[in-house]
ChimeraX commands (.cxc) that place a marker at each C-alpha (Angstrom):
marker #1 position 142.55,102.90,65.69 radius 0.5
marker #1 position 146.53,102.58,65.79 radius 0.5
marker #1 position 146.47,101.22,69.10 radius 0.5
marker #1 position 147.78,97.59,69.34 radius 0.5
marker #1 position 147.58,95.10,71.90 radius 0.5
marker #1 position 150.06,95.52,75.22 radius 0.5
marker #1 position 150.58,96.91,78.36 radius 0.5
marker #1 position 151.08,100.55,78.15 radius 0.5
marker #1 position 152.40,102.57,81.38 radius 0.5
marker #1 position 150.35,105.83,82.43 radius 0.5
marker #1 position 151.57,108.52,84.72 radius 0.5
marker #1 position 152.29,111.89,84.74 radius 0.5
marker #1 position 155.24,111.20,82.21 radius 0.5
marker #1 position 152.87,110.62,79.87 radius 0.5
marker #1 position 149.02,112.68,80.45 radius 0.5
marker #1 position 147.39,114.80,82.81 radius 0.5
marker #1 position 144.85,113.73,85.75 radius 0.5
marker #1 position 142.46,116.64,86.58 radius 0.5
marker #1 position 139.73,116.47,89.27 radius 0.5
marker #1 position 137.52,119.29,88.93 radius 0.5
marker #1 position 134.79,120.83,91.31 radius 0.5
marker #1 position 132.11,123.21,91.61 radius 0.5
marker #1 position 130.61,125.48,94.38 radius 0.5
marker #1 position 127.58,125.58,95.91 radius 0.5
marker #1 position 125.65,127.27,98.62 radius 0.5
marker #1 position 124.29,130.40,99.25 radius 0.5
marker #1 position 128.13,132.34,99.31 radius 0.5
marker #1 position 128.97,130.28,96.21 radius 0.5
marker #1 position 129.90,133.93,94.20 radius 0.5
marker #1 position 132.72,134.16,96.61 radius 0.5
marker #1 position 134.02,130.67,95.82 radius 0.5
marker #1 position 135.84,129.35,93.30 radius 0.5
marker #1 position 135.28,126.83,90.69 radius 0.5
marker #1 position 138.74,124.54,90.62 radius 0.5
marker #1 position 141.05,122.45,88.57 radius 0.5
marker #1 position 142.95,120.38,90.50 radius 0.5
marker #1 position 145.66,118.14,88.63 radius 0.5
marker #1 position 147.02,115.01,90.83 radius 0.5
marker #1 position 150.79,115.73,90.49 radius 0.5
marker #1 position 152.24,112.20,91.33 radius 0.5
marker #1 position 149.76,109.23,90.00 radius 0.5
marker #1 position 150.66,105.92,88.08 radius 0.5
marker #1 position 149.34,103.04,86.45 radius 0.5
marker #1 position 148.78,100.68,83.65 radius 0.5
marker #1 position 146.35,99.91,80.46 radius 0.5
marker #1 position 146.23,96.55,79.05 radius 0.5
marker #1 position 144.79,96.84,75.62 radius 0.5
marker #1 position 143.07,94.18,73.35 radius 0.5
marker #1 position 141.43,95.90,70.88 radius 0.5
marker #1 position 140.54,92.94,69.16 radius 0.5
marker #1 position 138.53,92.13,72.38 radius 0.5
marker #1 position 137.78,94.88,74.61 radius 0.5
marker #1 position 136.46,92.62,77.27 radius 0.5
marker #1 position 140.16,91.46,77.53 radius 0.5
marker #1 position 141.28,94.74,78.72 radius 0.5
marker #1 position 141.84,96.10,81.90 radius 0.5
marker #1 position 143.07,98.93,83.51 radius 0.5
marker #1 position 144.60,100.15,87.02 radius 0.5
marker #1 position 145.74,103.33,88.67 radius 0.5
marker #1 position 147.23,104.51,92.24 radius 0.5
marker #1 position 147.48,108.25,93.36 radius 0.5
marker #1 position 149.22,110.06,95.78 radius 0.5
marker #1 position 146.55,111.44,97.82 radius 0.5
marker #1 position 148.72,114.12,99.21 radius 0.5
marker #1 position 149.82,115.24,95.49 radius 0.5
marker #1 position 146.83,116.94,94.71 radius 0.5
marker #1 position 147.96,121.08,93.09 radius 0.5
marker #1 position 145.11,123.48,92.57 radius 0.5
marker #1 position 145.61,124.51,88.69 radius 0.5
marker #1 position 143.27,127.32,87.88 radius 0.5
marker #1 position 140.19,128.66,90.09 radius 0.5
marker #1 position 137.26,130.16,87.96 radius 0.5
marker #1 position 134.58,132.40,89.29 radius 0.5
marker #1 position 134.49,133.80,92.64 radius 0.5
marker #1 position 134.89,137.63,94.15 radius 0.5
marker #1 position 138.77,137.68,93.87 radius 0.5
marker #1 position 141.18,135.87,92.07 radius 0.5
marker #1 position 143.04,132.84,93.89 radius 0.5
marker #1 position 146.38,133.64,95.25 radius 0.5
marker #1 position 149.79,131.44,96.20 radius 0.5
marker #1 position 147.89,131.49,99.76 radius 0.5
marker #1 position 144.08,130.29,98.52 radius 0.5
marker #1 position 145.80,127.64,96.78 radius 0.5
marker #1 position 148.05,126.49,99.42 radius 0.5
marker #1 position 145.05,126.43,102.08 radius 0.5
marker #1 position 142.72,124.42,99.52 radius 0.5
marker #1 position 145.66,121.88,98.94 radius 0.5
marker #1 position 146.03,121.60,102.64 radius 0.5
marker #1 position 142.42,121.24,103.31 radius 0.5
marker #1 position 142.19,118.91,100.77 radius 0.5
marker #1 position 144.59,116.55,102.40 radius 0.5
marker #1 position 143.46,117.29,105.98 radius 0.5
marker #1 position 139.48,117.53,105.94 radius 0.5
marker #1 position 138.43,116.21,102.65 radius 0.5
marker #1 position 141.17,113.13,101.72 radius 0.5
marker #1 position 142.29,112.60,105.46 radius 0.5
marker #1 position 145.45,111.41,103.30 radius 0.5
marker #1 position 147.44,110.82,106.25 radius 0.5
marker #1 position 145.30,107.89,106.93 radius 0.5
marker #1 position 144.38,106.99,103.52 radius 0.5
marker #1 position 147.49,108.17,101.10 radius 0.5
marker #1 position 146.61,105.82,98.22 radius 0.5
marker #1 position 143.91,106.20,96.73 radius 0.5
marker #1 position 142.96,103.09,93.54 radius 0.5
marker #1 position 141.30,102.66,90.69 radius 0.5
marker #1 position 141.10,98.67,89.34 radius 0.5
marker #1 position 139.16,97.84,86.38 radius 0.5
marker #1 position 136.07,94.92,86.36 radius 0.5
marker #1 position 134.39,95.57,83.28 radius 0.5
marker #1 position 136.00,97.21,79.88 radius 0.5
marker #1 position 133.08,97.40,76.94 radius 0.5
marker #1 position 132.92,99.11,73.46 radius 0.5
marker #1 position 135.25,100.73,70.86 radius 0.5
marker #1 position 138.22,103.10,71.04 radius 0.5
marker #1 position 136.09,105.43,69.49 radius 0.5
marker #1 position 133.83,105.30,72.34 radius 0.5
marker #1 position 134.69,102.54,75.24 radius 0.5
marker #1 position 133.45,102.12,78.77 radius 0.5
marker #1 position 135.19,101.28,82.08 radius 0.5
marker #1 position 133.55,100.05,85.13 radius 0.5
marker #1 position 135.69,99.43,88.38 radius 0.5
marker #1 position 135.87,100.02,91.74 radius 0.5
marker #1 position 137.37,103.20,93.20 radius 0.5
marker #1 position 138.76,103.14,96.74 radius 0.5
marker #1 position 139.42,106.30,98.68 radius 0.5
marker #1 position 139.44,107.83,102.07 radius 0.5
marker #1 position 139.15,103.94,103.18 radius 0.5
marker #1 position 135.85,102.97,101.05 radius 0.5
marker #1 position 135.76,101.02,98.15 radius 0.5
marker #1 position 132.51,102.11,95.71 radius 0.5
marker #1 position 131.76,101.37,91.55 radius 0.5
marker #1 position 132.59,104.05,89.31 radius 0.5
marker #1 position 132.11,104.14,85.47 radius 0.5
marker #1 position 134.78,106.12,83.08 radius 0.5
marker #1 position 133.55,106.28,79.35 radius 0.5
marker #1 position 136.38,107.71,76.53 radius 0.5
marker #1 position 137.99,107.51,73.60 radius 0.5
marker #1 position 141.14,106.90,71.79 radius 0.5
marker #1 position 142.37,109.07,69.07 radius 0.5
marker #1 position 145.64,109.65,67.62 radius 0.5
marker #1 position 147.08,107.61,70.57 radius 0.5
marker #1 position 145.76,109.73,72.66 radius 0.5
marker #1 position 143.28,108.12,75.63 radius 0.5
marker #1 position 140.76,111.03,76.44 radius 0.5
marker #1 position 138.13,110.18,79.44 radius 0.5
marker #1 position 135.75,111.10,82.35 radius 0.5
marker #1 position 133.97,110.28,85.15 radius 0.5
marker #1 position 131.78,111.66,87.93 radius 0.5
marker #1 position 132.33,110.85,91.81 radius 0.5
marker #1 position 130.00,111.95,94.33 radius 0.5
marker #1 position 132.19,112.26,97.55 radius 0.5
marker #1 position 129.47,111.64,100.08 radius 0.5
marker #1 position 129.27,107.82,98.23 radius 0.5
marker #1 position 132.61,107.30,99.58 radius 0.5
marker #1 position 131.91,108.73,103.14 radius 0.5
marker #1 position 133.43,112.48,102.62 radius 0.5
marker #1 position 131.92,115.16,103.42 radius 0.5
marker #1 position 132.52,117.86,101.01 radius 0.5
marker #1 position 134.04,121.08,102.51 radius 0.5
marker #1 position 132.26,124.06,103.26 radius 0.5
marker #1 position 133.31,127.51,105.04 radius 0.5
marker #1 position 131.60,130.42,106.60 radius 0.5
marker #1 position 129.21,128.30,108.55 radius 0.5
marker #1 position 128.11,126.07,105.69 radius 0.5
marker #1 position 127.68,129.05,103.44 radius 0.5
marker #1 position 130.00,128.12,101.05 radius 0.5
marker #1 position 130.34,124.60,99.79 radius 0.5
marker #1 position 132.40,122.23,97.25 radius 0.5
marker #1 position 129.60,120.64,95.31 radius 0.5
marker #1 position 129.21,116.80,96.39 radius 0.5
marker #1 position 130.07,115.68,92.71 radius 0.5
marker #1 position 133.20,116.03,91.71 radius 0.5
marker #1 position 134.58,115.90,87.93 radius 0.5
marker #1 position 137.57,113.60,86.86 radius 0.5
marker #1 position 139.54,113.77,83.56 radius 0.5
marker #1 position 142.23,112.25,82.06 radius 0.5
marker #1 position 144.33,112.81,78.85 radius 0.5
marker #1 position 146.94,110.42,78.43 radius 0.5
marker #1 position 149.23,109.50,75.61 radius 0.5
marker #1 position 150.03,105.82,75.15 radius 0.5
marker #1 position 153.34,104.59,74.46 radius 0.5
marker #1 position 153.93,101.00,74.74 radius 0.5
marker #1 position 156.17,99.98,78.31 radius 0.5
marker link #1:1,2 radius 0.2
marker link #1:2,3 radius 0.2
marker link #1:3,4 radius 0.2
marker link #1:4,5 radius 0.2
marker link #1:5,6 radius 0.2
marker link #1:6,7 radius 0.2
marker link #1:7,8 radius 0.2
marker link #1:8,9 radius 0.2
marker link #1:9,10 radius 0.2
marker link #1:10,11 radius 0.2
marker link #1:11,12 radius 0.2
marker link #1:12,13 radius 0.2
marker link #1:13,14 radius 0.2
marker link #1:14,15 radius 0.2
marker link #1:15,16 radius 0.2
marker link #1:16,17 radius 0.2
marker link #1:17,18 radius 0.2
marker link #1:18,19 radius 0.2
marker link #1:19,20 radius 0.2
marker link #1:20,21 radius 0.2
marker link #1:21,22 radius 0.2
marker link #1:22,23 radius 0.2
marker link #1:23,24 radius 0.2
marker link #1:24,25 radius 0.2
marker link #1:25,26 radius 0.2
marker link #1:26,27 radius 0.2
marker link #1:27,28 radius 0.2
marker link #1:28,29 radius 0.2
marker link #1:29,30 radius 0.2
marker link #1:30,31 radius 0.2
marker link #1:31,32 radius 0.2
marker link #1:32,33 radius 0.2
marker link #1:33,34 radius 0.2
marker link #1:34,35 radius 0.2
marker link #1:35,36 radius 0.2
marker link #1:36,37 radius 0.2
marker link #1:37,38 radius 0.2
marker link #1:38,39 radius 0.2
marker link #1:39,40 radius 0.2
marker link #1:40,41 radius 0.2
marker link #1:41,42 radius 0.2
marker link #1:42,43 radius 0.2
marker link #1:43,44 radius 0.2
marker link #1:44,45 radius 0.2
marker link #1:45,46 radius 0.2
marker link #1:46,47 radius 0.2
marker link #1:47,48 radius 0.2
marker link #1:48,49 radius 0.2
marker link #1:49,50 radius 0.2
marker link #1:50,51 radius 0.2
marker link #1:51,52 radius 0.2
marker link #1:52,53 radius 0.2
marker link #1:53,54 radius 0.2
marker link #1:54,55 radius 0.2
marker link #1:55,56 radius 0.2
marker link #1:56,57 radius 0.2
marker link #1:57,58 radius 0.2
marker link #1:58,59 radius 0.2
marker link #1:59,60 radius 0.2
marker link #1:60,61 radius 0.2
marker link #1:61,62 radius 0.2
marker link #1:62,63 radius 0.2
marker link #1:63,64 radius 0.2
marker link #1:64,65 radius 0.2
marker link #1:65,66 radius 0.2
marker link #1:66,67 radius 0.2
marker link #1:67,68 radius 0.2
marker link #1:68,69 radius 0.2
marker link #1:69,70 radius 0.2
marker link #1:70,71 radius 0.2
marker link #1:71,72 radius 0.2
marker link #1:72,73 radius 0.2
marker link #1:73,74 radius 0.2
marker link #1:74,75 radius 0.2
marker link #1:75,76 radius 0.2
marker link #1:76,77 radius 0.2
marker link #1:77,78 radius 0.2
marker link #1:78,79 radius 0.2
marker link #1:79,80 radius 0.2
marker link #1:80,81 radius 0.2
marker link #1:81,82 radius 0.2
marker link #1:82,83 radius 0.2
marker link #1:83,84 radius 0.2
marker link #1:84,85 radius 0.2
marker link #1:85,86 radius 0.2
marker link #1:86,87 radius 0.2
marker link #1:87,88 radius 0.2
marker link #1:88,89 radius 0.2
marker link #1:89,90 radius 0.2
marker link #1:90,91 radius 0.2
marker link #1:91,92 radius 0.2
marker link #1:92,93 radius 0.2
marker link #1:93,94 radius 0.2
marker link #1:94,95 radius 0.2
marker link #1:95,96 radius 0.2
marker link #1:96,97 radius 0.2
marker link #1:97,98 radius 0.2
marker link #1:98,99 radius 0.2
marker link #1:99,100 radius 0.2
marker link #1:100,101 radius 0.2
marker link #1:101,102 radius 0.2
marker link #1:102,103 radius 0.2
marker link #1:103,104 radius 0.2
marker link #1:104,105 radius 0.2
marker link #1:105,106 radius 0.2
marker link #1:106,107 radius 0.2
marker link #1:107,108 radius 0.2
marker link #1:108,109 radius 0.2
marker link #1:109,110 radius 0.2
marker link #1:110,111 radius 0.2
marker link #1:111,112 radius 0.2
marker link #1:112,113 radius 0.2
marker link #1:113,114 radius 0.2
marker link #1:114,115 radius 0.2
marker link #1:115,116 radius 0.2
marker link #1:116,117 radius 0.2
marker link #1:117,118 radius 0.2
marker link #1:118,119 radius 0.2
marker link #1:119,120 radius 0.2
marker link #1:120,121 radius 0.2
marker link #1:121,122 radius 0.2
marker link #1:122,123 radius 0.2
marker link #1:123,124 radius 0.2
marker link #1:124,125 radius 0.2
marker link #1:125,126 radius 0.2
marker link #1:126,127 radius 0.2
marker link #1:127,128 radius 0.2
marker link #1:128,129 radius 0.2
marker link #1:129,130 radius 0.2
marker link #1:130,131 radius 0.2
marker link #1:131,132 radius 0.2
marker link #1:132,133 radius 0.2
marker link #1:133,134 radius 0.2
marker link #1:134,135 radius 0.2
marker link #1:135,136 radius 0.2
marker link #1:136,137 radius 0.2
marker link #1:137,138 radius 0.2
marker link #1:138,139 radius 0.2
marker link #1:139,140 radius 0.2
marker link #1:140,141 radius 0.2
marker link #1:141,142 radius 0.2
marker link #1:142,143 radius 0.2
marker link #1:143,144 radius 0.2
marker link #1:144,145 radius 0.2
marker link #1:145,146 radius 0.2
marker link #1:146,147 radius 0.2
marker link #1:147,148 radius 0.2
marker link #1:148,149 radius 0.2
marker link #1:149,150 radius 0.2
marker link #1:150,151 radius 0.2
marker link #1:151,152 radius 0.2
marker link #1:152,153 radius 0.2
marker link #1:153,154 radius 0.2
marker link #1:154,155 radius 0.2
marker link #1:155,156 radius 0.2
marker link #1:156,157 radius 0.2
marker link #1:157,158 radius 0.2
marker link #1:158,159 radius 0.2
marker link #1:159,160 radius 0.2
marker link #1:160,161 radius 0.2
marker link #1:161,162 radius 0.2
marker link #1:162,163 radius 0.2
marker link #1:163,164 radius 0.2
marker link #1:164,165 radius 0.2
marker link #1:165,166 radius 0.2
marker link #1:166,167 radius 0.2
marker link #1:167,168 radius 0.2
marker link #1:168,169 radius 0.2
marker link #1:169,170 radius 0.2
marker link #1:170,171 radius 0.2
marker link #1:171,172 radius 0.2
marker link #1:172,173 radius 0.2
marker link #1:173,174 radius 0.2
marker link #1:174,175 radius 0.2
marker link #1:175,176 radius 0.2
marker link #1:176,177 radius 0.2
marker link #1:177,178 radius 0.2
marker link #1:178,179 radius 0.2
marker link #1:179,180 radius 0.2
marker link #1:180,181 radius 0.2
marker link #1:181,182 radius 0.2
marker link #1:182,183 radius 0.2
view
């Protein structure tokens, strides 16, 4: 495995944080398909390999640091404006993150191997707290993962324009590659 037991520091120092999201509706060929990366995020992974039950993990992001990375699909490509107006809406109308600028992730439940391991916790965002599950791996010290939110679980609505024609997809894709370097 060539992870051993500690506290290891995560951030943007040291991995990426992507939320990704699809389009729906009946003007979805004039949306776009987006990566988002959260630009200012930390945390912390306890590891006990020898006992993955022993293991925890926790993470707090900027809700307001959210960058649109690449938009796929759509009629036109995304320009400096597209991506500035999605960022904006994303604080404003979907993340309200003037009222809710953290948003957490804390660990309850960490089960299997680094091959393949398992994280249940609670997520809390836009001022509800709900159970998510992440499942990854470790791999060359490397921690790769995943998980699926559906917004609507947490009370958001997600956005649409033209009169409900075109709509974000209510779940939303989250990934993680972070490298682990003992604190």
């Amino acid at each position: 495995m060539g992870i051993t037991a500690g506290s290891y520091p995560l951030g943007p120092e040291s991995g990426r944080l992507l939320v990704t999201t699809t389009r729906a509706g009946f003007g979805a060929k004039a949306g776009h398909d987006l990566t988002i990366e959260v630009t200012r995020w930390r945390g912390e992974a306890t590891i006990d390999p020898a006992d993955p039950a022993g293991s925890s993990v926790t993470v707090e992001v900027d809700a307001g640091s959210f960058e649109v990375r690449e938009g796929t699909g759509g009629v036109k490509p995304l320009t400096a404006s597209d991506r500035a107006e999605i960022e904006k809406n994303i604080r404003e109308k979907v993340l309200h993150s003037a009222r809710h600028p953290v948003i957490t992730f804390r660990s309850s439940r960490v089960e299997g191997t680094a091959e393949s391991f398992r994280v249940e916790g609670d997520l809390t965002m836009a001022g509800a707290t709900r159970p998510v599950v992440v499942e990854g791996s470790v791999a060359g010290g490397r921690v790769t993962g995943s998980a699926v939110v559906v917004q609507s679980r947490w009370g958001i609505r997600p956005y649409s324009a033209f009169l409900g024609a075109l709509k974000v997809g209510d779940e939303v894709g989250i990934r993680f590659d972070v490298g682990l370097v003992p604190a």
